[in-house]
C-alpha positions in Angstrom: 20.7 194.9 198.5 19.6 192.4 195.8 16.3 194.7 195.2 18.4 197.3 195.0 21.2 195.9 192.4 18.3 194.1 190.5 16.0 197.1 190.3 13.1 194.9 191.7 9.9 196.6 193.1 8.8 196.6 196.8 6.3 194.3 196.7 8.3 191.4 194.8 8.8 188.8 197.4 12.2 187.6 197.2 12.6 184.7 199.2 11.9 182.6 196.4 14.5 184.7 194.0 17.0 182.5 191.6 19.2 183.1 189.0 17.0 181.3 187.0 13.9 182.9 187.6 15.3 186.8 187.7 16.5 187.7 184.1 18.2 190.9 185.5 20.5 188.1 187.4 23.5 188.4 184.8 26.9 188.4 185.3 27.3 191.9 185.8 24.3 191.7 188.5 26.5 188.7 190.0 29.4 190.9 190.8 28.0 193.7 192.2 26.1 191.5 194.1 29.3 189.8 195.3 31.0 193.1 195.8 28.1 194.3 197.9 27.4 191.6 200.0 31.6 191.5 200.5 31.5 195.4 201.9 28.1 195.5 203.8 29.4 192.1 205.9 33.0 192.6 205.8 33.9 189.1 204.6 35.3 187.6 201.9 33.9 185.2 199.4 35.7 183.0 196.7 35.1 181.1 193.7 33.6 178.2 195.1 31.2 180.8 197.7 30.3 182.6 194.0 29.2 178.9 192.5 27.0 178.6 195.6 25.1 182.3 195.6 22.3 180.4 193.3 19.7 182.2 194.9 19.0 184.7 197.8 18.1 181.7 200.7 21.4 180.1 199.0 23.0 183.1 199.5 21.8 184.6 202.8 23.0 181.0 204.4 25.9 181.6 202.6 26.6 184.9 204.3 25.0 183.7 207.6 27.8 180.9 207.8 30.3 183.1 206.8 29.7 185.5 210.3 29.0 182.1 212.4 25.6 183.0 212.7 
């Protein structure tokens, strides 16, 4: 998902990925990451969720505490 909406190549490890070190991470990126993340996992994210998704481990504990995993 996030190689996918960020057009980043195969071998670009992504564990390490932050807004502030992808420059394709814009705004735009931002909400089709939300919107992505919100229909692949069925659940539903809010303001303060968005502040959080910083980076992908921010964001996949995000999601993983949002399905009680």
């Amino acid at each position: 998902m996030f190689r996918d909406i960020l057009e980043l190549p195969l071998d670009r490890d992504i564990d390490g990925l932050s807004m502030l070190n992808e420059p394709k991470w814009d705004s735009l990126a931002m909400v089709s990451l939300i919107a992505a993340i919100e229909s692949s996992f069925r659940i539903e994210l809010d303001s303060a969720d968005y502040e959080a998704m910083t980076s992908f481990s921010a964001t996949r504990m995000l999601v993983e505490e949002k399905l009680g995993l």
